[in-house]
C-alpha positions as CSV (number, residue, x, y, z in Angstrom):
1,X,8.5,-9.6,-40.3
2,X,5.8,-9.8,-38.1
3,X,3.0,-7.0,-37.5
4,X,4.7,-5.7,-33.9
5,X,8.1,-5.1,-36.0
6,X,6.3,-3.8,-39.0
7,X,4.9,-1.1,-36.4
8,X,8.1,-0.2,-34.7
9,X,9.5,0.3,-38.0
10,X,7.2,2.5,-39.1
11,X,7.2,4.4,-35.5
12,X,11.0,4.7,-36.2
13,X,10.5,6.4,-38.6
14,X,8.5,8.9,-37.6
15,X,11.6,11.2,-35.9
16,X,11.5,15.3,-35.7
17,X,13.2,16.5,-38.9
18,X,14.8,19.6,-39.6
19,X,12.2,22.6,-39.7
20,X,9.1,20.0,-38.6
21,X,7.3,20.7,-35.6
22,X,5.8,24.1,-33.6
23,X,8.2,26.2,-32.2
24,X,8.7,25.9,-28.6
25,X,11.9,25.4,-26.5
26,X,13.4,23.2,-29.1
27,X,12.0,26.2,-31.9
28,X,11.5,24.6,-35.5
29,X,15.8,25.1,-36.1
30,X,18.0,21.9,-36.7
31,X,17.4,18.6,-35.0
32,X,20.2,16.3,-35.8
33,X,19.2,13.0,-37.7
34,X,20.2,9.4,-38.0
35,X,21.9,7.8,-34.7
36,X,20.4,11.3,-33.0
37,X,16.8,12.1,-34.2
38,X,14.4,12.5,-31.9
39,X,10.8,10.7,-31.8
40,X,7.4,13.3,-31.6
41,X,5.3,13.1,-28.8
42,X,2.7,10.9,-30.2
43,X,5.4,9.0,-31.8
44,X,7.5,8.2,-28.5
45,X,4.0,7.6,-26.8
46,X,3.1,4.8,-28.6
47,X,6.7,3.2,-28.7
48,X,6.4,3.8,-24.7
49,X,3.3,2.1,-24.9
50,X,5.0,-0.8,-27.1
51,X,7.6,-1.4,-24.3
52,X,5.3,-1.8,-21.8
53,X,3.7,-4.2,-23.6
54,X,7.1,-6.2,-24.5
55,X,8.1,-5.8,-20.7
56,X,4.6,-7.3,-19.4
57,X,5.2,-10.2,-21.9
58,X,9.4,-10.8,-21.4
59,X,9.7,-9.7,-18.1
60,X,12.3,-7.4,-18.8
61,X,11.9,-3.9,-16.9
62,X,12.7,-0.4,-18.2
63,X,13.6,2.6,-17.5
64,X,12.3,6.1,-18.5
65,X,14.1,8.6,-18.2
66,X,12.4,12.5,-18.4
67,X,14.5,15.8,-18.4
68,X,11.9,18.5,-18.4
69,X,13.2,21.7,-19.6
70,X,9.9,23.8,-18.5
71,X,12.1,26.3,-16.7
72,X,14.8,26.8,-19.5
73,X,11.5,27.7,-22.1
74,X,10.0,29.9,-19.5
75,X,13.2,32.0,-19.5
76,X,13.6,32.1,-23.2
77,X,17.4,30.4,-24.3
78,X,17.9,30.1,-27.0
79,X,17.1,27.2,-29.8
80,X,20.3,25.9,-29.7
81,X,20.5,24.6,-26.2
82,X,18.0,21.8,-27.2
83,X,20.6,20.9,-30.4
84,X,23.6,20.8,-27.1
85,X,21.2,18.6,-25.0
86,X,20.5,16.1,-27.3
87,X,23.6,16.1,-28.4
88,X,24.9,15.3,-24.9
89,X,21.9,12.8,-24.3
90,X,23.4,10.5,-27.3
91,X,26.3,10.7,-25.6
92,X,24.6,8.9,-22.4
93,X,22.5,6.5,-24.9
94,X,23.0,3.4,-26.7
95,X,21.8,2.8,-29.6
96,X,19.0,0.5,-28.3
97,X,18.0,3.2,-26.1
98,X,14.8,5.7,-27.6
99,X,14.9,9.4,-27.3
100,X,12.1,11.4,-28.0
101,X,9.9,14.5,-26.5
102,X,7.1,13.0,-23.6
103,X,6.0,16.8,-24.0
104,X,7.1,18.3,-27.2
105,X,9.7,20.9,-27.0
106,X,10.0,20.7,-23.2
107,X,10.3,17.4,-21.7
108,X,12.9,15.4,-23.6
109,X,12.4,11.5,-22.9
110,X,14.9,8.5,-23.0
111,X,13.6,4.4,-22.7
112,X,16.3,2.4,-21.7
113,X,16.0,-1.2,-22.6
114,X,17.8,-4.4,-21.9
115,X,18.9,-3.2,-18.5
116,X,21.4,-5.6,-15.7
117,X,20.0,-5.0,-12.7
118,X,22.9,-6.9,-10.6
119,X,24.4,-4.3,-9.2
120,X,24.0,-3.0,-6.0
121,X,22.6,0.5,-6.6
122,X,19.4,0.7,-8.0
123,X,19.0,1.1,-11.8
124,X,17.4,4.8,-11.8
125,X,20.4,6.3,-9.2
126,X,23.3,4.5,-11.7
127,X,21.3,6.2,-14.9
128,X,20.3,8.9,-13.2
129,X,23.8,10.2,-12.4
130,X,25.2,8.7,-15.8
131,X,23.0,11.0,-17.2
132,X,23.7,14.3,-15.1
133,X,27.5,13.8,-15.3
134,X,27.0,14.2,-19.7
135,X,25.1,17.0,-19.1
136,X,27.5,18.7,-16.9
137,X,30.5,17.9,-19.2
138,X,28.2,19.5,-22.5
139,X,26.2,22.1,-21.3
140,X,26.6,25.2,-18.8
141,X,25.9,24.3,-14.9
142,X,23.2,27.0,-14.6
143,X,21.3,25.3,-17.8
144,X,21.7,21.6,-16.3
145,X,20.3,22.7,-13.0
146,X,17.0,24.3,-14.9
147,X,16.6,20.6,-16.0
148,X,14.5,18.3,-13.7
149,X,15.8,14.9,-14.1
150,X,13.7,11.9,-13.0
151,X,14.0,8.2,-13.5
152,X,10.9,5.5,-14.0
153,X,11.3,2.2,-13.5
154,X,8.5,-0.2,-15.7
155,X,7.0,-2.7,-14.6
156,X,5.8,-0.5,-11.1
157,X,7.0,-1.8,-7.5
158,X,3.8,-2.1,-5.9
159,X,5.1,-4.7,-3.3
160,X,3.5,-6.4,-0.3
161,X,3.6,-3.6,1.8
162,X,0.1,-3.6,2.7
163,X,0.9,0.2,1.8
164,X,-2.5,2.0,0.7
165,X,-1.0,5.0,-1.3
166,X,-0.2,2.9,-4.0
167,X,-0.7,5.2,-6.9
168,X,0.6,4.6,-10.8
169,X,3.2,6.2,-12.6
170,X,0.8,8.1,-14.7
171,X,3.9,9.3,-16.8
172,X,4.7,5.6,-17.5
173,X,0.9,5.5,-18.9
174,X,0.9,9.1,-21.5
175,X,-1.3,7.7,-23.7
176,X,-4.6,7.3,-20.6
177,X,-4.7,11.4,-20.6
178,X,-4.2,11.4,-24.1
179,X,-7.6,9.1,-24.1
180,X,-9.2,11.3,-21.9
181,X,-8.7,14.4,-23.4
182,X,-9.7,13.1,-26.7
183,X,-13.1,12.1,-25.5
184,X,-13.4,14.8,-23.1
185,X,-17.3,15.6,-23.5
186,X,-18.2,11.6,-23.4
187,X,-16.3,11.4,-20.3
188,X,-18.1,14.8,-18.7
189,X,-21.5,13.1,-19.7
190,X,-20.4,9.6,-18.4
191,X,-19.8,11.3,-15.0
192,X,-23.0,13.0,-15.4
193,X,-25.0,9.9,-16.0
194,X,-23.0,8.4,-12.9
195,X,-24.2,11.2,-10.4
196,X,-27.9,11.2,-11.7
197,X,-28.5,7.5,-12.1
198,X,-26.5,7.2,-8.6
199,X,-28.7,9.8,-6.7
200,X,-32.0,8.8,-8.2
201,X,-31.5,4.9,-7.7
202,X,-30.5,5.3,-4.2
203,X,-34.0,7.8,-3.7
204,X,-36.0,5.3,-5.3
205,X,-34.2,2.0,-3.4
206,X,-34.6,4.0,0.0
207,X,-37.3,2.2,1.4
208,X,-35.5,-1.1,0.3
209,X,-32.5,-0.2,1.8
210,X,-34.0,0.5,5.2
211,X,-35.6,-2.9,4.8
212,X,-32.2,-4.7,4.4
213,X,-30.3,-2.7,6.5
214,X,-33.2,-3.6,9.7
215,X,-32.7,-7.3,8.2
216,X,-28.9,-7.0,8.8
217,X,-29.0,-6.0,12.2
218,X,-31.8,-8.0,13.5
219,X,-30.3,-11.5,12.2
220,X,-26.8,-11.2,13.2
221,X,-24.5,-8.8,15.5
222,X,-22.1,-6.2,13.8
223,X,-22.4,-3.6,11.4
224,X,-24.7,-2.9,8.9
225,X,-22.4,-1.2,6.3
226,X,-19.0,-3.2,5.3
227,X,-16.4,-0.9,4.5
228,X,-12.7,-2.4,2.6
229,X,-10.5,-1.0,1.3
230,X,-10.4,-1.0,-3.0
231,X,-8.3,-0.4,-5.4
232,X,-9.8,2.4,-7.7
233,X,-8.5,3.7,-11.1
234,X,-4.4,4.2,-11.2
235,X,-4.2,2.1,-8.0
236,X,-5.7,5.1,-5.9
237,X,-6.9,3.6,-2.3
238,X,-11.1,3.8,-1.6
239,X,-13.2,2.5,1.1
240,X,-16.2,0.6,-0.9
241,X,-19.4,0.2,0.7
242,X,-21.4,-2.9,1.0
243,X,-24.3,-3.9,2.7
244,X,-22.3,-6.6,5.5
245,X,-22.9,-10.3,4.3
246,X,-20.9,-12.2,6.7
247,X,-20.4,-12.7,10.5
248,X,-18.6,-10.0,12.0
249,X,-14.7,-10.7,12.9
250,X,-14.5,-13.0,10.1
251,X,-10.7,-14.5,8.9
252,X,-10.3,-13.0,5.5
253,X,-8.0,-16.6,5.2
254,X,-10.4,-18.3,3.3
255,X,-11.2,-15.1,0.5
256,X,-7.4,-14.6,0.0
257,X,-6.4,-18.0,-0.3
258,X,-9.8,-18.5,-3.0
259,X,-8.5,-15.3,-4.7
260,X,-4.8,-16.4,-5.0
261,X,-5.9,-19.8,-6.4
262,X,-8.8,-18.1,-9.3
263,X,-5.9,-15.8,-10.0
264,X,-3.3,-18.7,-10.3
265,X,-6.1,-20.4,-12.6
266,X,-7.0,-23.0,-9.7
267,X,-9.6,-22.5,-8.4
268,X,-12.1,-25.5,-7.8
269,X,-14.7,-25.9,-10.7
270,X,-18.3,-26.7,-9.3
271,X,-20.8,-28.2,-11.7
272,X,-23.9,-26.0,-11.7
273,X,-26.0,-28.7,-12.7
274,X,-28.8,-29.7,-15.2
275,X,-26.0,-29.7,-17.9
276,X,-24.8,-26.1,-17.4
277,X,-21.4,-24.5,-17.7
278,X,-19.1,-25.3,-14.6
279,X,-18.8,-22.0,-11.8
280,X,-16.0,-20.7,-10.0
281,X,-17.3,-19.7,-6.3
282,X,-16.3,-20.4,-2.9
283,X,-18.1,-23.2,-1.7
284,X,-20.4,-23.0,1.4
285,X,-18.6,-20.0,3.0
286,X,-18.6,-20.7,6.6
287,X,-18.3,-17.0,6.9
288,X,-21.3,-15.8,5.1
289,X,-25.2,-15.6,7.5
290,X,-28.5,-16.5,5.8
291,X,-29.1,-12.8,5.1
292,X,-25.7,-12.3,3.3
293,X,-26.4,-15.8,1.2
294,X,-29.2,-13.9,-0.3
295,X,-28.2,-10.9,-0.8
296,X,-25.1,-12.0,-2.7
297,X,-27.2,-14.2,-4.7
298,X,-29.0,-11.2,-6.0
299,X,-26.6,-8.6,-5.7
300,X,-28.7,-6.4,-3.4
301,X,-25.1,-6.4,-1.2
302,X,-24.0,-4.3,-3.8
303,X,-26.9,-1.2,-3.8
304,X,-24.8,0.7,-1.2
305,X,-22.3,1.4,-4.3
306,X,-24.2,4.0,-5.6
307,X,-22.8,5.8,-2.7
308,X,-19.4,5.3,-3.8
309,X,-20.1,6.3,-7.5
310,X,-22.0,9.3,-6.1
311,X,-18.9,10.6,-4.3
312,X,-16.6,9.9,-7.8
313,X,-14.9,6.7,-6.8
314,X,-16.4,4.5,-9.1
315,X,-18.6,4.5,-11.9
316,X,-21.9,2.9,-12.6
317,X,-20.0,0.6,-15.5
318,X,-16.4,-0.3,-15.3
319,X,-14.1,-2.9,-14.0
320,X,-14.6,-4.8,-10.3
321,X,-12.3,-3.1,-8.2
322,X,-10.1,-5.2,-6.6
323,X,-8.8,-5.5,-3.1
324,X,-5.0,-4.8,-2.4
325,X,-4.0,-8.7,-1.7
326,X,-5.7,-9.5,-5.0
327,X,-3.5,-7.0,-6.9
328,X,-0.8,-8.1,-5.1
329,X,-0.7,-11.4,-7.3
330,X,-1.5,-9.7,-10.4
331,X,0.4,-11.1,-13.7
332,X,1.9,-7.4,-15.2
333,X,-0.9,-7.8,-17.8
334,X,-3.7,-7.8,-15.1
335,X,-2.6,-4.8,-13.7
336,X,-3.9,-2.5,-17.0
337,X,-7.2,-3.1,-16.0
338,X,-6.6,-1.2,-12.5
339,X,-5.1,1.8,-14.8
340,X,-7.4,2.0,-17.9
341,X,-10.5,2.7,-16.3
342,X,-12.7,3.8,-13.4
343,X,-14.4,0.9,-11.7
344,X,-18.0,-0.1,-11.7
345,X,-21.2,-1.2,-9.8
346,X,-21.7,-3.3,-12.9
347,X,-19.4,-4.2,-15.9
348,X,-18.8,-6.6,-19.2
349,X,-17.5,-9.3,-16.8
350,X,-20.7,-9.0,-14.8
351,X,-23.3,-9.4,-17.9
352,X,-21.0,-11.6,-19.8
353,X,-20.8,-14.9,-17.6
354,X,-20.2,-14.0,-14.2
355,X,-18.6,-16.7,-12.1
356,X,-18.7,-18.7,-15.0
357,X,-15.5,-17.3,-16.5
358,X,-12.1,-17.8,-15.3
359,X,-9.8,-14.9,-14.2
360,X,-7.9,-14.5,-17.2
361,X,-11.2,-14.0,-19.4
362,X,-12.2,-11.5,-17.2
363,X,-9.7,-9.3,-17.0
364,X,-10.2,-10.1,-21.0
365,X,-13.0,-8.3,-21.2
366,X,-12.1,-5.8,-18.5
367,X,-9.9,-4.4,-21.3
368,X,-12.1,-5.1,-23.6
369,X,-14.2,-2.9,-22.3
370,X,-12.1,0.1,-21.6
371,X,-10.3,-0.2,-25.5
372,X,-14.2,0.1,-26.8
373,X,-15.7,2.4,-24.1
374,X,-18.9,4.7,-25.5
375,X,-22.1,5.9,-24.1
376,X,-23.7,3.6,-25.9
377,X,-22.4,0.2,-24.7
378,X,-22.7,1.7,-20.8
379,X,-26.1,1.7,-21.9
380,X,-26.0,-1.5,-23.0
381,X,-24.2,-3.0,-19.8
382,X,-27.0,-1.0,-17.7
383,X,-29.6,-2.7,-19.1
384,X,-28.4,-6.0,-19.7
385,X,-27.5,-5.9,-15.3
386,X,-30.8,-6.9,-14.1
387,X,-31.3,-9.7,-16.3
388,X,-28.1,-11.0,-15.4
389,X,-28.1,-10.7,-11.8
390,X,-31.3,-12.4,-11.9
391,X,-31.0,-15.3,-14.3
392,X,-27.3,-15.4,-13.9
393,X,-27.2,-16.0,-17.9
394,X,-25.0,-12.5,-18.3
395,X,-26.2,-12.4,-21.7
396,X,-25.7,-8.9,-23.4
């Protein structure tokens, strides 16, 4: 038995037993066991967490299911409505279905696995009204219509829409509050450090700003500032600023097509010469004036940032945030870096090889990153940046 099944065993068997647990809607009375117990909330987290994982790697979507009895606790029934409900949710289940609380006491919580998707209603309405029709044969009407029943389909249909409001299921994703709340005071003073360093960097820079900006608009016609449109933490639409590096009324063709192939894993390979490691870059950019070629060489494109990490949509450390056609080619796996963190000016990526590593390693250390997040390794990043904008070594 390998590690994964070793931990779902376990997690199996960490069900609500009879007089466990604080007493809320579901009180600390009977919970029935074997083909009916019911997982914890930390428990069901991590198993929720678990399927993800197993649908990003088989392909194989699920379905959560939440019926949120906040408005039958607020009006005080009794214990043994919960025993009734979960009596009737078994009912609705199979037995390679999980049930247990996303919210302990209050929302009860179903992951249905293994799922046909031929027909021609969509998955959540068929389980959705599969699941209201057992209430209303078990429990009284006035009780099933206190419950709020909603249906969320894994992986996430973020199409090509071009839609902006594209915005995660955060209550596919439990366990990112979870995280947050338990490092609540790192995360205050992370966002600290992001305003100060933010405001006093773009003070200091001023002058140099001016500079560039005058150098922008004196070489070529258009704007100084480049505004487009990122993807920010839990898929949440930003404009991020830049200082503009290109002609104006550019095709984005050649960008999307060079994404789609460094995504793919196909992107051309250029030797950098003198023995060094191979790069992955687009190749004299037609797009790009003489102004923009050095700027992007060292990174000063990237100062107006601070403006966007002053105003909370990005961090001074964290992930490259992406642009919505990049995301739209994402591998499932690729998506968690969107959703883990906040993205940054700078990041492990960006001190760690640069356009030297492939997409895949990136995102690697994207999640890297957000699994082994401290103070201490922002730090770290910060001051490894300059070396490795300016070398290009990314050595931390």
């Amino acid at each position: 038995m390998g590690n994964s099944d070793l931990r779902v065993s376990h997690l199996r068997d960490q069900t609500v037993r009879p007089g466990h647990g604080r007493k809320t809607l579901a009180h600390a009375g009977h919970v029935p066991t074997g083909r009916d117990a019911v997982l914890k909330e930390e428990t069901f987290h991590a198993m929720l967490t678990l399927e993800r994982r197993r649908a990003e790697r088989s392909r194989k979507p699920f379905v959560l299911m939440l019926l949120d009895g906040h408005l039958i606790h607020e009006n005080g029934s009794h214990a043994g409505v919960v025993e009734t409900l979960i009596s009737a949710v078994s009912e609705a289940t199979r037995e390679t279905d999980l049930v247990g609380w996303h919210e302990q006491g209050k929302v009860l919580a179903i992951i249905f696995t293994e799922l046909n998707l031929e027909g021609t209603a969509p998955i959540t309405e068929v389980l959705h009204s599969k699941m209201r029709k057992a209430l209303q044969h078990n429990l009284d009407h006035k009780l099933v219509s206190k419950l709020a029943i909603t249906a969320h389909l894994f992986p996430e249909s973020w199409d090509n829409t071009g839609r902006s409001d594209r915005v995660a299921d955060i209550k596919l994703y439990p366990e990112l509050s979870e995280k947050t709340t338990r490092k609540h005071i790192p995360t205050v003073l992370k966002r600290g450090m992001d305003i100060l360093g933010s405001g006093v960097l773009l003070l200091i820079l001023s002058p140099l700003l001016a500079l560039i900006a005058l150098a922008i608009k004196l070489s070529s016609q258009g704007p100084v500032i480049f505004k487009q449109e990122r993807l920010g933490q839990f898929g949440r639409s930003f404009k991020c600023l830049k200082f503009r590096t290109m002609y104006a009324n550019n095709d984005p063709k050649i960008h999307r097509e060079y994404v789609q192939n460094f995504i793919a894993g196909k992107a051309e390979k250029q030797e950098a010469g003198n023995g060094e490691p191979v790069v992955y870059k687009i190749k004299n950019d037609p797009r790009v004036t003489p102004i923009g070629k050095l700027l992007r060489k060292t990174s000063l494109d990237e100062f107006p940032q601070f403006w966007n990490v002053l105003r909370g949509d990005m961090s001074l450390v964290g992930p490259r945030p992406p642009v919505p056609y990049e995301f739209e080619v994402y591998d499932l796996w690729h998506r968690r870096r969107v959703l883990e963190v906040r993205p940054g000016v700078t990041g492990l990526w960006q001190v760690s090889g640069r356009s030297r590593t492939c997409f895949d390693d990136m995102v690697r250390l994207d999640l890297r990153y957000a699994q082994r997040w401290s103070l201490w390794l922002d730090l770290k990043i910060l001051l490894a940046t300059p070396r490795a904008v300016f070398t290009g070594e990314g050595a931390l």
